[in-house]
PyMOL Python script that loads the backbone (N, CA, C, O; Angstrom):
from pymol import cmd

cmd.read_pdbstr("""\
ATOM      1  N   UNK A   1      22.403  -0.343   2.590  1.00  0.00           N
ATOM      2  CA  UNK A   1      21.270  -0.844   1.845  1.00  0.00           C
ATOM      3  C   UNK A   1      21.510  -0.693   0.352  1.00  0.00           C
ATOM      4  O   UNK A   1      21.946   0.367  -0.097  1.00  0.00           O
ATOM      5  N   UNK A   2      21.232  -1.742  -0.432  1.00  0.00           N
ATOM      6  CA  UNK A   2      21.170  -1.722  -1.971  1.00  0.00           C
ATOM      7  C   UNK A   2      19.956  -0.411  -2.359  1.00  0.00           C
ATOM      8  O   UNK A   2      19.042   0.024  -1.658  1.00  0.00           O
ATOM      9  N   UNK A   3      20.386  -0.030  -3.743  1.00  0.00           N
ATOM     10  CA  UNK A   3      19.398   1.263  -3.901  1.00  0.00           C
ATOM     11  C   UNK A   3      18.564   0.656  -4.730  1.00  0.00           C
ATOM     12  O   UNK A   3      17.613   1.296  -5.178  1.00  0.00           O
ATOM     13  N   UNK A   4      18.845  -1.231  -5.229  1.00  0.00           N
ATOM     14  CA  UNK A   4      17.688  -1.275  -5.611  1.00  0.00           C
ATOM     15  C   UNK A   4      16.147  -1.829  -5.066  1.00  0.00           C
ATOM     16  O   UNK A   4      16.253  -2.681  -4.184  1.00  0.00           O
ATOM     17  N   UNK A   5      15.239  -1.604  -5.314  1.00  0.00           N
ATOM     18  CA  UNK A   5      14.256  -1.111  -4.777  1.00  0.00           C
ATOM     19  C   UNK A   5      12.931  -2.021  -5.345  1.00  0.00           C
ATOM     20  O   UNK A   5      12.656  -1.891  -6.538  1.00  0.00           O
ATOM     21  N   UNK A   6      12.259  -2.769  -4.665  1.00  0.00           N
ATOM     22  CA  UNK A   6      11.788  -3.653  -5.142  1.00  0.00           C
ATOM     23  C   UNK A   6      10.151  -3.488  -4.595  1.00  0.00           C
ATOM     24  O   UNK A   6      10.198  -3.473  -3.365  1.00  0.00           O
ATOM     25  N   UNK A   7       8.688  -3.355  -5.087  1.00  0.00           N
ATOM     26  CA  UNK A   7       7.402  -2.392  -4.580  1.00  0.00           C
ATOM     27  C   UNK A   7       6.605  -3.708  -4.581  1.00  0.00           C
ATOM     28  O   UNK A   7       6.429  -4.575  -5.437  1.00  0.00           O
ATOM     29  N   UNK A   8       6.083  -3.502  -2.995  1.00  0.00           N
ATOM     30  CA  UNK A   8       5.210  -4.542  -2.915  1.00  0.00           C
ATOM     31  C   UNK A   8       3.889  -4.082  -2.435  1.00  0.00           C
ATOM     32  O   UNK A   8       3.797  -3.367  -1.437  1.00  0.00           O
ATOM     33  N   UNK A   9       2.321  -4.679  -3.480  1.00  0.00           N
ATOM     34  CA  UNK A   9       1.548  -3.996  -3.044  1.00  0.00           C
ATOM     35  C   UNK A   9       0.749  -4.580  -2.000  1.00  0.00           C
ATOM     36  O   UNK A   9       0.545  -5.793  -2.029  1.00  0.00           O
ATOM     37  N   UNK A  10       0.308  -3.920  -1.151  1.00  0.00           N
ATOM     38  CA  UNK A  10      -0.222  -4.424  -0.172  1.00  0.00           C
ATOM     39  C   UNK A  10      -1.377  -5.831  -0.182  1.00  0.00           C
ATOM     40  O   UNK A  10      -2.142  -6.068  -1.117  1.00  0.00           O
ATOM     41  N   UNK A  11      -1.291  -6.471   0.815  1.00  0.00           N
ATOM     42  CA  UNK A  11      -2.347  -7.627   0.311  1.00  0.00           C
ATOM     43  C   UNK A  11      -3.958  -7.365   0.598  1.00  0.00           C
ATOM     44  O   UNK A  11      -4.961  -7.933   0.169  1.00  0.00           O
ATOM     45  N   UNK A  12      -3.767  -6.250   1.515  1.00  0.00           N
ATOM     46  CA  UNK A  12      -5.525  -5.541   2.063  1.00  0.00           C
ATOM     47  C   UNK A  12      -5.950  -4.875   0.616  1.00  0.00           C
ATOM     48  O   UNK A  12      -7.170  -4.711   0.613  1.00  0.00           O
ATOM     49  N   UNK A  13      -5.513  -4.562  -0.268  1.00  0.00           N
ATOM     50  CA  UNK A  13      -5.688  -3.703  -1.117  1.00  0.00           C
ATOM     51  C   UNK A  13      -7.253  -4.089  -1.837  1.00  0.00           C
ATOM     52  O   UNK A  13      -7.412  -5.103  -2.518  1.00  0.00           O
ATOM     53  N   UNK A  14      -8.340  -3.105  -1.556  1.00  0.00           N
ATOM     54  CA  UNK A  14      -9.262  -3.073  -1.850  1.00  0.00           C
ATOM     55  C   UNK A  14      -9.439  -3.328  -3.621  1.00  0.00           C
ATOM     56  O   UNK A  14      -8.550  -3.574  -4.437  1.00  0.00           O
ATOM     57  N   UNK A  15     -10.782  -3.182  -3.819  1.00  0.00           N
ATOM     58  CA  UNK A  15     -10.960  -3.789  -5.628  1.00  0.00           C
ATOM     59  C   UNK A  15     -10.661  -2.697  -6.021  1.00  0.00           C
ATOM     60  O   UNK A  15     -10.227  -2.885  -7.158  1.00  0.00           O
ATOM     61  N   UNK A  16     -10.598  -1.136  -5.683  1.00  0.00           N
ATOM     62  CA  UNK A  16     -10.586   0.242  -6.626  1.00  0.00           C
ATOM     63  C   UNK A  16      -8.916   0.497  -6.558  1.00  0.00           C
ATOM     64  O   UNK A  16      -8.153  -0.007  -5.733  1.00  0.00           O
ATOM     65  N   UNK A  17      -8.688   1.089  -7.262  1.00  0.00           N
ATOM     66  CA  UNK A  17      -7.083   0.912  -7.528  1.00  0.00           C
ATOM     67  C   UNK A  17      -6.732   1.972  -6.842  1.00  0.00           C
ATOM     68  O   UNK A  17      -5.613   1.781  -6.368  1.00  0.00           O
ATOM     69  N   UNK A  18      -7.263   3.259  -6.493  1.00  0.00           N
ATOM     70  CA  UNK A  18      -7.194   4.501  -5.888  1.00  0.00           C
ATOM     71  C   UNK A  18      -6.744   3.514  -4.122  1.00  0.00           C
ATOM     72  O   UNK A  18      -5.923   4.083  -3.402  1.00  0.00           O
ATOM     73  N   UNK A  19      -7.148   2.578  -3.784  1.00  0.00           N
ATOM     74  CA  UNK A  19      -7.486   1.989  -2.126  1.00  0.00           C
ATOM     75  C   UNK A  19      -6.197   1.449  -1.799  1.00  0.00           C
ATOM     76  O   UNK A  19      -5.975   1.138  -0.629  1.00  0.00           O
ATOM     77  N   UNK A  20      -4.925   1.229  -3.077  1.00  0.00           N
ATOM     78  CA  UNK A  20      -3.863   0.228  -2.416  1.00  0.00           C
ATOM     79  C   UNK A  20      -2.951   0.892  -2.298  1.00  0.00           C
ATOM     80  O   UNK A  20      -2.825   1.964  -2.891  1.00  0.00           O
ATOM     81  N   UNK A  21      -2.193   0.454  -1.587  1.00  0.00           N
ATOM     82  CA  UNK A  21      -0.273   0.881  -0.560  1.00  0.00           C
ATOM     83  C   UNK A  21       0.164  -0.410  -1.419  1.00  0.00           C
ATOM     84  O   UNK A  21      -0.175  -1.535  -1.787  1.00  0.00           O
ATOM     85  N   UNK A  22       1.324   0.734  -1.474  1.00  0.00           N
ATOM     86  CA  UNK A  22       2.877   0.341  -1.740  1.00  0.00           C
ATOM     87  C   UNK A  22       3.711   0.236  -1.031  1.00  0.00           C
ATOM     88  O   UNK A  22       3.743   1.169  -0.228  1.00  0.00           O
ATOM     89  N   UNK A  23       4.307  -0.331  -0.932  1.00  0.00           N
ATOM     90  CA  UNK A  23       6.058  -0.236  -0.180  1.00  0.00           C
ATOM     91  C   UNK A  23       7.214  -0.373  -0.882  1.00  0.00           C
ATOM     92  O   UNK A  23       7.153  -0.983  -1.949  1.00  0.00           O
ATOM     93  N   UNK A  24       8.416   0.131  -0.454  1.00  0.00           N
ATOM     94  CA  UNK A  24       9.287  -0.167  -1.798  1.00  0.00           C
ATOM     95  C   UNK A  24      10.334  -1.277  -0.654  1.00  0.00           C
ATOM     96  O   UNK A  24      10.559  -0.881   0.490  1.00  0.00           O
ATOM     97  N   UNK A  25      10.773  -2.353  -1.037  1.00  0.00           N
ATOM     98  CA  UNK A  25      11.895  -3.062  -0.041  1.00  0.00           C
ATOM     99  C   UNK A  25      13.036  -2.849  -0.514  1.00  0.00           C
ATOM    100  O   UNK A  25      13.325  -2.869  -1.711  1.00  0.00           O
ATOM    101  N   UNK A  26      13.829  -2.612   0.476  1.00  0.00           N
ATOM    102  CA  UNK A  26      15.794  -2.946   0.095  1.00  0.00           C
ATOM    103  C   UNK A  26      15.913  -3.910   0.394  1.00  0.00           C
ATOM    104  O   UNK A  26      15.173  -4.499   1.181  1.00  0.00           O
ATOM    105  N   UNK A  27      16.775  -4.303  -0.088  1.00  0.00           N
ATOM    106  CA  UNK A  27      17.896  -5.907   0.307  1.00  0.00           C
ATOM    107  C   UNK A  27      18.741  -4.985   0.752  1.00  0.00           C
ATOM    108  O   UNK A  27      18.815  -3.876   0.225  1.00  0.00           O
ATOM    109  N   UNK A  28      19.648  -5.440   2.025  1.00  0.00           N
ATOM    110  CA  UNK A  28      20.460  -5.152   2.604  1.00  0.00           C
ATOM    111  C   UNK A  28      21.795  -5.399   1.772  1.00  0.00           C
ATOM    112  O   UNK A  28      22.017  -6.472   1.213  1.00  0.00           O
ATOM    113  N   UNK A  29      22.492  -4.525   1.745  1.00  0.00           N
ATOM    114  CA  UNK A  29      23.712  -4.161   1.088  1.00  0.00           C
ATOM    115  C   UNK A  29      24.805  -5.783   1.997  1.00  0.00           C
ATOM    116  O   UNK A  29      25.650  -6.500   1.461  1.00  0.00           O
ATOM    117  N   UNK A  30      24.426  -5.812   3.044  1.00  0.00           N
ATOM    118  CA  UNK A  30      25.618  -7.072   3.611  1.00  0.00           C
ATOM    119  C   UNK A  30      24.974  -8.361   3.819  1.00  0.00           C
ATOM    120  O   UNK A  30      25.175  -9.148   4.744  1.00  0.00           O
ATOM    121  N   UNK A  31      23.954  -8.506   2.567  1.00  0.00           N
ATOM    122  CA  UNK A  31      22.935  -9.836   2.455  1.00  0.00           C
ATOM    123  C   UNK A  31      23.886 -11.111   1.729  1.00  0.00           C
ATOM    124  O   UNK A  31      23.812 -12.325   1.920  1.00  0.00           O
ATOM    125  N   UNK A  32      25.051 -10.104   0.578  1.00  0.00           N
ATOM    126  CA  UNK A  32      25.545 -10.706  -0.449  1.00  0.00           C
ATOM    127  C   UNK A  32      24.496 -11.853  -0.962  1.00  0.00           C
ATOM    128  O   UNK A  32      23.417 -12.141  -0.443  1.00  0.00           O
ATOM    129  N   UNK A  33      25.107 -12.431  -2.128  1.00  0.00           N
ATOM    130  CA  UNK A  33      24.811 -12.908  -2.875  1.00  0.00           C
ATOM    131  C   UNK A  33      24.679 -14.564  -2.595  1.00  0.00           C
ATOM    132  O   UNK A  33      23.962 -15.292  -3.281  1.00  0.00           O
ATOM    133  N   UNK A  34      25.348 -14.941  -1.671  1.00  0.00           N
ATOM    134  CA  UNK A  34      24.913 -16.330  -1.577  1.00  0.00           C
ATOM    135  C   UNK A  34      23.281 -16.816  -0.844  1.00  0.00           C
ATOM    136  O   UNK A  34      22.977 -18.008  -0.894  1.00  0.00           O
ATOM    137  N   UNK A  35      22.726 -16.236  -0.468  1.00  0.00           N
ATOM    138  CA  UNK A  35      21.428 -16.814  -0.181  1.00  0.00           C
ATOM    139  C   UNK A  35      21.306 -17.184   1.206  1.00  0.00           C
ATOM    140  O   UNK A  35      20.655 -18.053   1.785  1.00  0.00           O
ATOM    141  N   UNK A  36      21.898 -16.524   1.484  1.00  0.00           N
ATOM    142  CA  UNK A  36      22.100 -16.576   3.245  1.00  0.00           C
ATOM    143  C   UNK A  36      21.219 -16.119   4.309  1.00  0.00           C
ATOM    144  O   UNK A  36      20.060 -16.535   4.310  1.00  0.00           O
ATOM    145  N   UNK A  37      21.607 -15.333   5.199  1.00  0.00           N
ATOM    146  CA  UNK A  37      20.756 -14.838   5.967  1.00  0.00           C
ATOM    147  C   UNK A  37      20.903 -13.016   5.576  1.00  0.00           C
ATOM    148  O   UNK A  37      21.812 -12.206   5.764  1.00  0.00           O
ATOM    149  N   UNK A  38      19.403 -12.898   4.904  1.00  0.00           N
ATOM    150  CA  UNK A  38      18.892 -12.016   4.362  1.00  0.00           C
ATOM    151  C   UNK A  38      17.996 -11.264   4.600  1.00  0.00           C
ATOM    152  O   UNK A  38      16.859 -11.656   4.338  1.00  0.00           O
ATOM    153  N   UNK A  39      18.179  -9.971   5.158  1.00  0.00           N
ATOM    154  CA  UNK A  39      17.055  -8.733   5.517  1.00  0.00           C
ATOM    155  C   UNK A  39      16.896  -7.778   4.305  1.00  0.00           C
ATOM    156  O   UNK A  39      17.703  -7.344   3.483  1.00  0.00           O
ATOM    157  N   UNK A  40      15.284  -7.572   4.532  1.00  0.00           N
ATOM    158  CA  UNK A  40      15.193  -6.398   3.306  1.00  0.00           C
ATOM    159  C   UNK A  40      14.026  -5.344   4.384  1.00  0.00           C
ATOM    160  O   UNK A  40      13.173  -5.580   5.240  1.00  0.00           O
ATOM    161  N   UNK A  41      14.604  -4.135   3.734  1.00  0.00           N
ATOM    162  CA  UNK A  41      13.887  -2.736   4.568  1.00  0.00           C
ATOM    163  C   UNK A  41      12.744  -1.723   3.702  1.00  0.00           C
ATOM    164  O   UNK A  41      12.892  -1.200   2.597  1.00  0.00           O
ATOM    165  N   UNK A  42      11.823  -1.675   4.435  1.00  0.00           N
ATOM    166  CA  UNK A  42      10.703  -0.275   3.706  1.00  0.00           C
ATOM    167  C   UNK A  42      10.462   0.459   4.738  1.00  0.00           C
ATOM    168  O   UNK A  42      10.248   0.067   5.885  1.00  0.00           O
ATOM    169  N   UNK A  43      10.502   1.812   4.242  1.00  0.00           N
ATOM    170  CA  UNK A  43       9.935   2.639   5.419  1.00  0.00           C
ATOM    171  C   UNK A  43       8.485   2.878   4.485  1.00  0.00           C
ATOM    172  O   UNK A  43       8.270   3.016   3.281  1.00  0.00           O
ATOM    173  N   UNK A  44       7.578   2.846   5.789  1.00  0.00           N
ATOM    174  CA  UNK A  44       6.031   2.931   5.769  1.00  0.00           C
ATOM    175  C   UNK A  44       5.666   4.468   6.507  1.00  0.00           C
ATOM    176  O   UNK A  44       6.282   4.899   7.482  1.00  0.00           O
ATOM    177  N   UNK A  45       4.793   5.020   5.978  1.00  0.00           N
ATOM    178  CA  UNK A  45       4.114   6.880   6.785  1.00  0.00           C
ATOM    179  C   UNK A  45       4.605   6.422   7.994  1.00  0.00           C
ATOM    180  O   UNK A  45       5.571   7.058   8.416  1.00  0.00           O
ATOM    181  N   UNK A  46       4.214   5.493   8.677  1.00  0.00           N
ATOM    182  CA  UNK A  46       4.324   5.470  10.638  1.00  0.00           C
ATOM    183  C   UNK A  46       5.480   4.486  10.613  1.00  0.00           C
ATOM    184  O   UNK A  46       5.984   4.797  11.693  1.00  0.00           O
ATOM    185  N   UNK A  47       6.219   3.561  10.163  1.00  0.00           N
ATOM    186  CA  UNK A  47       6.639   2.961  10.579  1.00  0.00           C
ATOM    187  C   UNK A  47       8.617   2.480   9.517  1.00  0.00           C
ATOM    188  O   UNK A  47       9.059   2.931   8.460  1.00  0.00           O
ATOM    189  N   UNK A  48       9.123   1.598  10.355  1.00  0.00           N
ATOM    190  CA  UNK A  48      10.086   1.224   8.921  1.00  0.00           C
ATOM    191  C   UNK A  48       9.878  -0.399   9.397  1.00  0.00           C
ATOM    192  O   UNK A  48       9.869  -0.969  10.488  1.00  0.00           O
ATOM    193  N   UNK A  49       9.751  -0.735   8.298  1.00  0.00           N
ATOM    194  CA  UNK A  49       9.134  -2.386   8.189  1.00  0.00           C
ATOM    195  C   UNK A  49      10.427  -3.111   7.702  1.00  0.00           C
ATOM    196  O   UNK A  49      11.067  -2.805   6.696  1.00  0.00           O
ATOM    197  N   UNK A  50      10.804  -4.446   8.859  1.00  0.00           N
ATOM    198  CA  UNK A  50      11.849  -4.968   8.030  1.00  0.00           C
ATOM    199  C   UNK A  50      11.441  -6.610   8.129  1.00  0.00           C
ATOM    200  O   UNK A  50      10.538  -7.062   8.834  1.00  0.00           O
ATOM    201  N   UNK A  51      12.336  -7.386   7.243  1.00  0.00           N
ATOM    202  CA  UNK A  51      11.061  -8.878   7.139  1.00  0.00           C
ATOM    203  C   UNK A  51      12.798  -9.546   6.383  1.00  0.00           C
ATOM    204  O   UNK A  51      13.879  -9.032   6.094  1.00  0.00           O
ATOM    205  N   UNK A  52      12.145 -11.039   6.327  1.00  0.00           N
ATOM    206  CA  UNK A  52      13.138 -11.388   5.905  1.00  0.00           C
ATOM    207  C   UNK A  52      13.110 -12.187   4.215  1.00  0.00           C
ATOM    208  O   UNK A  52      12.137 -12.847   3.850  1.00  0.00           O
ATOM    209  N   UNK A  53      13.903 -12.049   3.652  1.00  0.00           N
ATOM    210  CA  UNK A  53      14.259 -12.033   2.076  1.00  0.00           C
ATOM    211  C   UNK A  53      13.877 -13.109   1.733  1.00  0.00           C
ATOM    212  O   UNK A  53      13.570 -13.135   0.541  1.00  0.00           O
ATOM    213  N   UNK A  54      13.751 -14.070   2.282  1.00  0.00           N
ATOM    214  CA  UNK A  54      13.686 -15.114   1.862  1.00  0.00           C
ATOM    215  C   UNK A  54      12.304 -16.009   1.636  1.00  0.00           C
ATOM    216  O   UNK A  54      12.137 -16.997   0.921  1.00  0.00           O
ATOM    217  N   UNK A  55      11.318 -15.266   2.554  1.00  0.00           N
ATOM    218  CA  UNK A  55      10.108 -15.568   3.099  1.00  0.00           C
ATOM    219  C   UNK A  55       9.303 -13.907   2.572  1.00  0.00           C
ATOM    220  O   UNK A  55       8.738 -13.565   3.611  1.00  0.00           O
ATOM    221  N   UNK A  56       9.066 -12.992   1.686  1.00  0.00           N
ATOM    222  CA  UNK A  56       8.969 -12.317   1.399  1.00  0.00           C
ATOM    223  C   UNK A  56       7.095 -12.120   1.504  1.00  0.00           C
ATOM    224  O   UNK A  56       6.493 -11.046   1.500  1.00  0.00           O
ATOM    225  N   UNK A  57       6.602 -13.257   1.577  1.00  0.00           N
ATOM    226  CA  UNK A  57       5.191 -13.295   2.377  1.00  0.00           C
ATOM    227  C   UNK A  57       4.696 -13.319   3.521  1.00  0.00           C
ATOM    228  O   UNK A  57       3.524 -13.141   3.854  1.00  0.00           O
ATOM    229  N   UNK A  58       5.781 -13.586   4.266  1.00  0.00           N
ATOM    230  CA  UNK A  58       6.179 -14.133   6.151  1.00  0.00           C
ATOM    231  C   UNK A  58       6.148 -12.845   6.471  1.00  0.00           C
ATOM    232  O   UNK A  58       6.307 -11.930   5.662  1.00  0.00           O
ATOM    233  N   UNK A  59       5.941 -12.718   7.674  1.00  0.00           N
ATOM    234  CA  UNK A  59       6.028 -11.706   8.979  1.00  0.00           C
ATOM    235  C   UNK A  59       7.096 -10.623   8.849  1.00  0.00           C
ATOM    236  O   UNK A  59       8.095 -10.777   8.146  1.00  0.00           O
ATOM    237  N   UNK A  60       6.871  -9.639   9.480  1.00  0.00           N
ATOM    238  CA  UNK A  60       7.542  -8.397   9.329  1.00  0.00           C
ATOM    239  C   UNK A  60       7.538  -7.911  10.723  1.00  0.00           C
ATOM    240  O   UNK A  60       6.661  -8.129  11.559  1.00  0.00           O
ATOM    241  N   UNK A  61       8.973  -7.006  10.923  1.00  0.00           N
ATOM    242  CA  UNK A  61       8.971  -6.315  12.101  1.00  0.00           C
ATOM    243  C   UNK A  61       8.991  -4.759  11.747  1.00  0.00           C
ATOM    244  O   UNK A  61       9.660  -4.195  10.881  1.00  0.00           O
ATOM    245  N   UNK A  62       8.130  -4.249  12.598  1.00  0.00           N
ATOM    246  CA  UNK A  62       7.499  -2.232  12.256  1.00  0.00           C
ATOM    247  C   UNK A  62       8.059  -1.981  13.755  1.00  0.00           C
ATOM    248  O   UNK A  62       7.788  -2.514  14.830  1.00  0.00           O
ATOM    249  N   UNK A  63       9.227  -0.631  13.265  1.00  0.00           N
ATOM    250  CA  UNK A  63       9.910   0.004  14.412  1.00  0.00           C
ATOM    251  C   UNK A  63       9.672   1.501  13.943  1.00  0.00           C
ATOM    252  O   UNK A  63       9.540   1.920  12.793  1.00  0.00           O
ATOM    253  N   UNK A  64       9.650   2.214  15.180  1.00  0.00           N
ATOM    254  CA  UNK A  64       9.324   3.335  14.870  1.00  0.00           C
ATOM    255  C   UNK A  64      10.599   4.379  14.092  1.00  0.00           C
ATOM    256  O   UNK A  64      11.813   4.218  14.215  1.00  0.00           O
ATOM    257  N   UNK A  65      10.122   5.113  13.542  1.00  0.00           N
ATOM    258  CA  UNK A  65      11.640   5.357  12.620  1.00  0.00           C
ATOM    259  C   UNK A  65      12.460   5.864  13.864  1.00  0.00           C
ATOM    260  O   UNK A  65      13.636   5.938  13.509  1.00  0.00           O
ATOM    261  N   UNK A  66      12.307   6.269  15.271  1.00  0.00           N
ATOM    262  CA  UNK A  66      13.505   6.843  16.003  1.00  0.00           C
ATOM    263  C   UNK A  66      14.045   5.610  16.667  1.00  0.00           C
ATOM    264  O   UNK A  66      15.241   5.636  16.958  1.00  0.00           O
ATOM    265  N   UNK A  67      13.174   4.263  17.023  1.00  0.00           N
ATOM    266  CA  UNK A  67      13.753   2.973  17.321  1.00  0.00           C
ATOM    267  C   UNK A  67      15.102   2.531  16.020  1.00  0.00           C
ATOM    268  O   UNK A  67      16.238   2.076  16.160  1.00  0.00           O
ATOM    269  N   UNK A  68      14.400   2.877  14.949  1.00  0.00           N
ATOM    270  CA  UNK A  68      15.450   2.499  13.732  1.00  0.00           C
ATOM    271  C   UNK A  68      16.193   2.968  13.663  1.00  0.00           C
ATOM    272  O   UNK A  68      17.187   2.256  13.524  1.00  0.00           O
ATOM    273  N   UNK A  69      16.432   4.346  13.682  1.00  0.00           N
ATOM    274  CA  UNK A  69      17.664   5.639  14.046  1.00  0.00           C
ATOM    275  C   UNK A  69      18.650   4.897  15.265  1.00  0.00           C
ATOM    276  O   UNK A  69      19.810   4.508  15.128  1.00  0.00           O
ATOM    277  N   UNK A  70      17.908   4.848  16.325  1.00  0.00           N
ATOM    278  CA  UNK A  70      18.888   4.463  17.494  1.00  0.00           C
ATOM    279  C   UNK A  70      19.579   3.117  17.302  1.00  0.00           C
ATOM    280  O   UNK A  70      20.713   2.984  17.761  1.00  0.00           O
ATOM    281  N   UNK A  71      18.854   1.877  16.515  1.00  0.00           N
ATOM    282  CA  UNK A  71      19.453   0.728  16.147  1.00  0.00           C
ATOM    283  C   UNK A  71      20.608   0.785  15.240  1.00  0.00           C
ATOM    284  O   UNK A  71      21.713   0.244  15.203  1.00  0.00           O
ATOM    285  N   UNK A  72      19.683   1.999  14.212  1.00  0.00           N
ATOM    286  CA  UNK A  72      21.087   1.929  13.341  1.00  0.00           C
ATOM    287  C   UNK A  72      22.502   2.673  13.503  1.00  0.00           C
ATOM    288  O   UNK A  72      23.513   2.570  12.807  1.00  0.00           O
ATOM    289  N   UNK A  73      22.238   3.498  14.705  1.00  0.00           N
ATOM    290  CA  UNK A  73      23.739   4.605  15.088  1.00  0.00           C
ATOM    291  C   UNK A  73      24.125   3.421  16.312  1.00  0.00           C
ATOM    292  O   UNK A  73      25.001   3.843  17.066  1.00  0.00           O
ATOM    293  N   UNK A  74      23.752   2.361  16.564  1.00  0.00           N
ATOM    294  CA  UNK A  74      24.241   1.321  17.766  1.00  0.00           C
ATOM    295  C   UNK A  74      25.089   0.771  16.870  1.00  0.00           C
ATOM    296  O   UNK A  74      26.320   0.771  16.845  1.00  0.00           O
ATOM    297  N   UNK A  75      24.058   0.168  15.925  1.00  0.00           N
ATOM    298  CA  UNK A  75      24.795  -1.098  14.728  1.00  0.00           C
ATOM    299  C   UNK A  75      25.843  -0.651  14.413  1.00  0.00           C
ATOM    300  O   UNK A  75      26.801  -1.345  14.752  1.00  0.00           O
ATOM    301  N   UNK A  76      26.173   0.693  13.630  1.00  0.00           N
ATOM    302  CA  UNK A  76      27.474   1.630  13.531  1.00  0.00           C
ATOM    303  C   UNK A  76      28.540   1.755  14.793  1.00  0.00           C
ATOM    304  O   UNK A  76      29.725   2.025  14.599  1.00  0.00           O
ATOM    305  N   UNK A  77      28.135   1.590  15.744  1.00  0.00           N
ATOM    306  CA  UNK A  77      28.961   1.951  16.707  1.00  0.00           C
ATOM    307  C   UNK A  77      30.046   0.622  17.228  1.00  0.00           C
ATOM    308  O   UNK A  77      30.988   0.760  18.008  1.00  0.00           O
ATOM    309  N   UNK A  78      29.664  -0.520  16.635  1.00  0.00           N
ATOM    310  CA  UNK A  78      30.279  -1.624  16.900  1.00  0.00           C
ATOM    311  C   UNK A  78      31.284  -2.077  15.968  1.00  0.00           C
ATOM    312  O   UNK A  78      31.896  -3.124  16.179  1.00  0.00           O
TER     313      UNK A  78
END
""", "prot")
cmd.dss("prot")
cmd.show_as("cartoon", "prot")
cmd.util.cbc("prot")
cmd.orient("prot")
């Protein structure tokens, strides 16, 4: 994952400023630069949220961080 770090505030976010979430997203370190097929990652209190780069308003997938652990020591293993 790239370390840079990009904060998106939530769209529920109430009118008092004390009421809104953040997230911070990565771009995936093997997204490169051509505009391709692109994942970016946040981990959330319950969850790690991943969505795709390109569509950065579109749908998101929430895995539990030990689903993400086990995906990511699989992904490594290949």
């Amino acid at each position: 994952m790239s370390s840079d770090l990009v904060w998106f505030k939530s769209s529920h976010c109430g009118e008092e400023a004390f009421a809104c979430v953040e997230v911070a997203w990565r771009k995936s370190s093997h997204s490169g630069n051509e505009g391709g097929n692109c994942v970016e990652v946040a981990e959330a209190m319950s969850a790690v949220l991943v969505r795709d780069s390109k569509d950065k308003s579109g749908p998101h997938l929430a895995f539990t961080s030990a689903a993400w652990r086990s995906f990511l020591d699989f992904a490594q293993s290949v």
